[in-house]
TIKEDO-767745 format. One record per residue (C-alpha): residue number from 1; residue in one letter; x, y, z. Coordinates in pm, 1 decimal. Each point is the difference from the previous one (the first is absolute). Example, Ala and Ser with C-alpha at 12.3 -4.5 7.8 and 13.67 -1.06 7.14 Angstrom:
REM TIKEDO-767745
<k: 1 | r: A | east: 1230.0 | north: -450.0 | up: 780.0> .
<k: 2 | r: S | east: 137.0 | north: 344.0 | up: -66.0> .
***
This chain:
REM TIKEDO-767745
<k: 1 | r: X | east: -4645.6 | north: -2685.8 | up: -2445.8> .
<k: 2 | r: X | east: -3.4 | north: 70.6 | up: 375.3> .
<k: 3 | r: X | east: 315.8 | north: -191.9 | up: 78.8> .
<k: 4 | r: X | east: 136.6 | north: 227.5 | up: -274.1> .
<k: 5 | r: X | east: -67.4 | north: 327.1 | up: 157.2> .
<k: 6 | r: X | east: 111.2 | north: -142.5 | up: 384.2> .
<k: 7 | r: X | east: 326.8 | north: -101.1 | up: -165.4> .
<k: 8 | r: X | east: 67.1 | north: 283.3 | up: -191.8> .
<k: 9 | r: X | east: -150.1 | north: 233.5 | up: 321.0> .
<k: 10 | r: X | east: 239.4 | north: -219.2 | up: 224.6> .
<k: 11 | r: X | east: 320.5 | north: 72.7 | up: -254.7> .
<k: 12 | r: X | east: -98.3 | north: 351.8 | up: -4.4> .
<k: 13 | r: X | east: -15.4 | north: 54.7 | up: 373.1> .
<k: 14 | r: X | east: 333.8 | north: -234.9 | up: 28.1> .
<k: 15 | r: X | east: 195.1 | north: 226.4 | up: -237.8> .
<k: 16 | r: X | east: -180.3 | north: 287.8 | up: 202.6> .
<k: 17 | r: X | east: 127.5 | north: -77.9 | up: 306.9> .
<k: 18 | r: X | east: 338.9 | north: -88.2 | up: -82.8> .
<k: 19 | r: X | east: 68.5 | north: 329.8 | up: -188.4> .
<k: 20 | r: X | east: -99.8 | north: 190.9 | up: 354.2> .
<k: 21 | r: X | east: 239.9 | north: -281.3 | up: 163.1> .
<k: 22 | r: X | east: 289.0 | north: 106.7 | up: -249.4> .
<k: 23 | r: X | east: -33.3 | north: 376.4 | up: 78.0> .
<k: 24 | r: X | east: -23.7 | north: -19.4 | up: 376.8> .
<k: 25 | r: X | east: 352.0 | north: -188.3 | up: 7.6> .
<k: 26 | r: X | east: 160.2 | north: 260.5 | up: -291.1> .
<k: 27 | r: X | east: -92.7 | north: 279.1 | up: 180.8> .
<k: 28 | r: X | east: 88.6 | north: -160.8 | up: 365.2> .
<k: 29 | r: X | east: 352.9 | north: -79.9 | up: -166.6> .
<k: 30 | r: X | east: 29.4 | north: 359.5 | up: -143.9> .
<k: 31 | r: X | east: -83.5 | north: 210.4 | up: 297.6> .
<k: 32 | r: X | east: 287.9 | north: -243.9 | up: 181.5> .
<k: 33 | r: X | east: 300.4 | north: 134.5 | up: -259.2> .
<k: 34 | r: X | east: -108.5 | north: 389.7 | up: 23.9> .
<k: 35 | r: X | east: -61.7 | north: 71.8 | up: 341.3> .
<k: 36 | r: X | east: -13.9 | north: -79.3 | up: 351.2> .
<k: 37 | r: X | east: -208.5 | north: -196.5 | up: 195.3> .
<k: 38 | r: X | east: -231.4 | north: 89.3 | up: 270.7> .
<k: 39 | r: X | east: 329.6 | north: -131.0 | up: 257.5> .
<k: 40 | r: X | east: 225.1 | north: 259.2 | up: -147.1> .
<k: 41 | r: X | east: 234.2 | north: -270.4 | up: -151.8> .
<k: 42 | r: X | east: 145.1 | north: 189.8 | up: -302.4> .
<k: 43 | r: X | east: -35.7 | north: -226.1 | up: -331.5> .
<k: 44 | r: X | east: 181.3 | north: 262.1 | up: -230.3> .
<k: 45 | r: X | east: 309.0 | north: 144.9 | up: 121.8> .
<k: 46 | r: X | east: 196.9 | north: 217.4 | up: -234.2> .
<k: 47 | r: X | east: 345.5 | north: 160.0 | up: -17.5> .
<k: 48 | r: X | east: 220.8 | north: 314.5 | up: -66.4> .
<k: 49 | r: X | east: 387.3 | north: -28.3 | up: -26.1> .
<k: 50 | r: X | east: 165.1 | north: 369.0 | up: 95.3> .
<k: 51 | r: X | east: 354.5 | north: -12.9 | up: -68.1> .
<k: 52 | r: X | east: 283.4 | north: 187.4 | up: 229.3> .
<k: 53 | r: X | east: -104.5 | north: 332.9 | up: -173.3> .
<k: 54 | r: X | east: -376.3 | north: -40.2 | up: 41.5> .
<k: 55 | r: X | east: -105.4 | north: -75.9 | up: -376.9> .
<k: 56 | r: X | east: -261.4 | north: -247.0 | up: -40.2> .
<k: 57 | r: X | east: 177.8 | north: -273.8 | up: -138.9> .
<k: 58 | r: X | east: -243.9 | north: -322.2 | up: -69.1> .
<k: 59 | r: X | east: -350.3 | north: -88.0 | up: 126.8> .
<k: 60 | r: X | east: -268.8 | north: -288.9 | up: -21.7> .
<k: 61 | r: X | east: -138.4 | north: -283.1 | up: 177.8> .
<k: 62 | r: X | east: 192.6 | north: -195.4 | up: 258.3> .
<k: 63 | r: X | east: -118.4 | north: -355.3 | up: 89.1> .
<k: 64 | r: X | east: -140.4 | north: -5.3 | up: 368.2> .
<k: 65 | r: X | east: 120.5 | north: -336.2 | up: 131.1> .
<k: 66 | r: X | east: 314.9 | north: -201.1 | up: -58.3> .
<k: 67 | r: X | east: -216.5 | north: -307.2 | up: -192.8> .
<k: 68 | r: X | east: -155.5 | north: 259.5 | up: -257.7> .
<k: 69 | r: X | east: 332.7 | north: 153.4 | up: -36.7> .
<k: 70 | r: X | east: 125.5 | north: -379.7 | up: -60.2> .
<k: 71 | r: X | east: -275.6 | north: -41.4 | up: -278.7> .
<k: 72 | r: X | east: 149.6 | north: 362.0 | up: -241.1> .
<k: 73 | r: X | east: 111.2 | north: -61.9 | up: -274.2> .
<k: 74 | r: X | east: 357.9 | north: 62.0 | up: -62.3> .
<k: 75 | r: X | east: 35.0 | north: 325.0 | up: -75.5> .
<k: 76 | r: X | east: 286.5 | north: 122.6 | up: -291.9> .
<k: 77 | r: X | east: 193.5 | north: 318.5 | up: 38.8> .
<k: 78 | r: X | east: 340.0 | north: 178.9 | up: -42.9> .
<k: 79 | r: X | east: 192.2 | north: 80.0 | up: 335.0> .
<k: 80 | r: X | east: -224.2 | north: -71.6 | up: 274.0> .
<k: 81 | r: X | east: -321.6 | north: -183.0 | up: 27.9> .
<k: 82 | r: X | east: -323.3 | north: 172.2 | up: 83.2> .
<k: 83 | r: X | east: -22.8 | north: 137.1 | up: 380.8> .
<k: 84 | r: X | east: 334.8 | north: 42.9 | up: 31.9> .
<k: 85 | r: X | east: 127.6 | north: 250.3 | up: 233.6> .
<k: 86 | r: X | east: 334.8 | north: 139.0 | up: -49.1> .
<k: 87 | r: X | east: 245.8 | north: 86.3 | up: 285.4> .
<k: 88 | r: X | east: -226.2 | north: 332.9 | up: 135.0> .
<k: 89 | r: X | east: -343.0 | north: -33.7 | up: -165.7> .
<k: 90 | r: X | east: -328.8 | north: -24.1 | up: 156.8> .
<k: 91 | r: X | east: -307.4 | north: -228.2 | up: -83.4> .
<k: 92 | r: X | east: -305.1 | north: 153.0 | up: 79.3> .
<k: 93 | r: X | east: -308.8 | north: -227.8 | up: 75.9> .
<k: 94 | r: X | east: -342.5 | north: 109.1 | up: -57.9> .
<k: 95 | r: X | east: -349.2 | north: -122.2 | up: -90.4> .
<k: 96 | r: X | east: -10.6 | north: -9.2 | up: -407.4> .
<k: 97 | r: X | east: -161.3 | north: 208.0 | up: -196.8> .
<k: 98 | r: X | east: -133.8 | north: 191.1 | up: 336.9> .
<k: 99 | r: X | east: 358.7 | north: 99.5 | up: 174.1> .
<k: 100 | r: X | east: 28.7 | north: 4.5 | up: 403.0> .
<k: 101 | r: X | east: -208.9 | north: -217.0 | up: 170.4> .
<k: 102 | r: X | east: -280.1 | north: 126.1 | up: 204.8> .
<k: 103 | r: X | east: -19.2 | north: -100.0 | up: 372.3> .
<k: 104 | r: X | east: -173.7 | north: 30.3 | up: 325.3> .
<k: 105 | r: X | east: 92.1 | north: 84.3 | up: 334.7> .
<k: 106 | r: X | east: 131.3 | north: -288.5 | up: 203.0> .
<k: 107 | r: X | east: -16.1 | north: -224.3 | up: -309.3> .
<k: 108 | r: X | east: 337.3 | north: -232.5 | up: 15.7> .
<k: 109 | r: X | east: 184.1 | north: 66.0 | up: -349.3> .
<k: 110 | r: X | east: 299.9 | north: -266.4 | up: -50.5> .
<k: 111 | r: X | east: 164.3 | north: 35.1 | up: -288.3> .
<k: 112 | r: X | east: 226.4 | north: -335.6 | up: -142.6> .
<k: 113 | r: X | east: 214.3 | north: -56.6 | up: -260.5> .
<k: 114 | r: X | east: 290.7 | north: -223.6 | up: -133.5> .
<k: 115 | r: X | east: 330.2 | north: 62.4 | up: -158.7> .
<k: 116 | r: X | east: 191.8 | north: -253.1 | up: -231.8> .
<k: 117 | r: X | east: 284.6 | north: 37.6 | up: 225.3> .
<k: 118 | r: X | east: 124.1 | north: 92.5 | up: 361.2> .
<k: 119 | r: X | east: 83.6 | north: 394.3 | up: 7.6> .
<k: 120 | r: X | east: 92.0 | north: 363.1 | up: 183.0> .
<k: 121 | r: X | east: -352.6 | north: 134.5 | up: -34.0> .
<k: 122 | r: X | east: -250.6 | north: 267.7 | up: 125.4> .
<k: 123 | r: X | east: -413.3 | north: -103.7 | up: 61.6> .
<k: 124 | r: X | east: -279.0 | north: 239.4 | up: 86.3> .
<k: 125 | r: X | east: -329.4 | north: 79.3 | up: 24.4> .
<k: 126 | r: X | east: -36.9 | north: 381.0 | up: -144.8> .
<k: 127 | r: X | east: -280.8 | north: 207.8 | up: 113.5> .
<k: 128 | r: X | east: -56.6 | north: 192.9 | up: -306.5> .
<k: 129 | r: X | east: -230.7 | north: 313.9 | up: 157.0> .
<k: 130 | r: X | east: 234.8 | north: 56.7 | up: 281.4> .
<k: 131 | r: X | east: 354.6 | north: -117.4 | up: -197.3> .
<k: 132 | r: X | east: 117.7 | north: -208.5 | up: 301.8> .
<k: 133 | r: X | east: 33.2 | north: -351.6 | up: 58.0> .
<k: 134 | r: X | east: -204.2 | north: -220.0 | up: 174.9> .
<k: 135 | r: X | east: 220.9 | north: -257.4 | up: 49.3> .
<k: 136 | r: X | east: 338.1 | north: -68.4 | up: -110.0> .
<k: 137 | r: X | east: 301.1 | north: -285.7 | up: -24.1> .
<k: 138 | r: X | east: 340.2 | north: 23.8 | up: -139.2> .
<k: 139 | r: X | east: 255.5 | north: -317.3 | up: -23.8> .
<k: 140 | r: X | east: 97.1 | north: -303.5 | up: -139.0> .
<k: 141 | r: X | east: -280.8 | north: -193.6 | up: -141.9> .
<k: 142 | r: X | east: -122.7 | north: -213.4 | up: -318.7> .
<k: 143 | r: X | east: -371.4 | north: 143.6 | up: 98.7> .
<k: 144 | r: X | east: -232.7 | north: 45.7 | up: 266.2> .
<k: 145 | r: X | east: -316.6 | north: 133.4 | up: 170.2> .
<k: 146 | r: X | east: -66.2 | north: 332.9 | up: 210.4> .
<k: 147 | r: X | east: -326.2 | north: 96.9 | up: 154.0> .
<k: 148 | r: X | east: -98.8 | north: 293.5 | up: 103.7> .
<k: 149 | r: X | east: -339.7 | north: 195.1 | up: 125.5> .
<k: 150 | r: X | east: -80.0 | north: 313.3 | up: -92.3> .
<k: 151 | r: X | east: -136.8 | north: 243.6 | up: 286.4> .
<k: 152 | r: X | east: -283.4 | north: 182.3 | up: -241.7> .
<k: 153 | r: X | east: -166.1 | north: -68.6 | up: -371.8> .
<k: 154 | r: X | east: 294.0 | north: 6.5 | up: -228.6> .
<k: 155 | r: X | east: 165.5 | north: -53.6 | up: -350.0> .
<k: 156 | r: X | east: 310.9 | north: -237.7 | up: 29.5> .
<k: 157 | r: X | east: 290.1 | north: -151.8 | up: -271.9> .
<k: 158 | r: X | east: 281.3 | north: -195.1 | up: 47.2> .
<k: 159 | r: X | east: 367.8 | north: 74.2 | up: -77.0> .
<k: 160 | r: X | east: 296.7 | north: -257.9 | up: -44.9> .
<k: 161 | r: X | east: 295.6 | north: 124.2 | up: -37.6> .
<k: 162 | r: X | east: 337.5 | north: -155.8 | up: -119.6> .
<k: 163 | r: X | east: 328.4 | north: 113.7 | up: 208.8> .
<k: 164 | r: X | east: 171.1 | north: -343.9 | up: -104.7> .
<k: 165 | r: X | east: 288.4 | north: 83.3 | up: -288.5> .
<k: 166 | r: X | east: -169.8 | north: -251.7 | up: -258.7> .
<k: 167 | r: X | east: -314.0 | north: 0.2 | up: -118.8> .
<k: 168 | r: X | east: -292.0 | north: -200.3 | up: 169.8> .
<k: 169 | r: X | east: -338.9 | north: -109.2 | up: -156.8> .
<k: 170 | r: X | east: -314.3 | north: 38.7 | up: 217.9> .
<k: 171 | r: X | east: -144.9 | north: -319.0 | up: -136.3> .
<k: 172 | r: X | east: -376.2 | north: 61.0 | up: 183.7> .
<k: 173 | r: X | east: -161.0 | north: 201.4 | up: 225.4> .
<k: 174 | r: X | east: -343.5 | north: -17.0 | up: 156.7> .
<k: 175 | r: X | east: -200.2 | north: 290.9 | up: 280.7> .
<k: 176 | r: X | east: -257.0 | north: -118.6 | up: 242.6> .
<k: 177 | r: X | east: -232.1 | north: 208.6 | up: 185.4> .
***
C-alpha cells in the first residue's frame, strides 16, 4: 500500500511539474511575437501603404528578416502582391498594434529592410513629434540599413518610398534600437 501512494505521489508531482514546465515556455514564446525585448529589437513590425494622394491603401504585418520572409506562404491576389508600392506611395513602418516606436536619447535606431528587386527609392527615419527626419537615403537599391540617433526621448517610424516607374515589393523589414 505504501509503494502505492509514493508512485501515485511521484506521478502526481511529475505531471505537476511538467504542467509549470509547459507554461513557462508558452508564455516565454508569446511575450517574443507581441513585443519587444528588453534590447529594443522589435519582434512585430507592422505596415501602412499611402498611395500618391495620401489614402491609406493596405496594412498588416511585414516579416522582419529575409529567412522568415522566405518561410510565407504564397500569398494570392489580383494586380499586385501584398506590400507593393506603386510608382509614388509610401510604406510607413511602425511598431504593431502600438504605432511609432518609443526611443531614448542617444539610443542608435537602424532601420533595415529588403526589396524583391533593385530600385529608384527614398528611406527614412521620421520623427513623428517634430515631423522631420532623422535620417534619410534616396537611390538605387534592392534594400538596406540606416541608423540614426536621436538627440532627446522620442517617437520614430520609417518611410520607404517608391520613385522607380514599376512597382517594387518590400519583402521584410526589421528596427533595432
Amino acid at each position: 500500500m505504501k509503494k502505492r501512494k509514493k508512485l501515485i505521489s511521484f506521478v502526481v508531482t511529475f505531471i505537476f511539474l511538467f504542467s509549470l514546465i509547459n507554461m513557462n515556455v508558452m508564455a516565454s514564446d508569446s511575450n517574443q511575437s507581441v513585443t519587444p525585448n528588453t534590447t529594443g529589437t522589435s519582434y512585430s513590425v507592422g505596415y501602412k501603404i499611402y498611395d500618391a494622394d495620401g489614402n491609406l491603401r493596405e496594412k498588416g504585418v511585414i516579416p522582419i528578416s529575409e529567412e522568415a520572409a522566405s518561410l510565407e506562404p504564397s500569398p494570392t491576389y489580383d494586380n499586385y502582391p501584398p506590400r507593393t508600392l506603386i510608382n509614388g506611395e509610401r510604406m510607413t513602418l511602425d511598431l504593431i498594434g502600438v504605432g511609432a516606436f518609443i526611443v531614448n536619447k542617444n539610443c542608435n535606431i537602424t532601420m533595415s529592410f529588403g526589396l524583391n528587386r533593385n530600385a529608384n527609392i527614398f528611406a527614412g527615419i521620421y520623427e513623428t513629434p517634430s515631423s522631420t527626419y532623422l535620417k534619410t537615403w534616396s537611390g538605387f537599391s534592392g534594400g538596406l540599413s540606416i541608423s540614426a540617433t536621436p538627440s532627446r526621448d522620442t517617437n520614430v517610424v520609417g518611410h520607404i518610398s517608391n520613385r522607380s516607374s514599376d512597382p517594387i515589393t518590400v519583402t521584410w523589414a526589421s528596427f533595432n534600437f
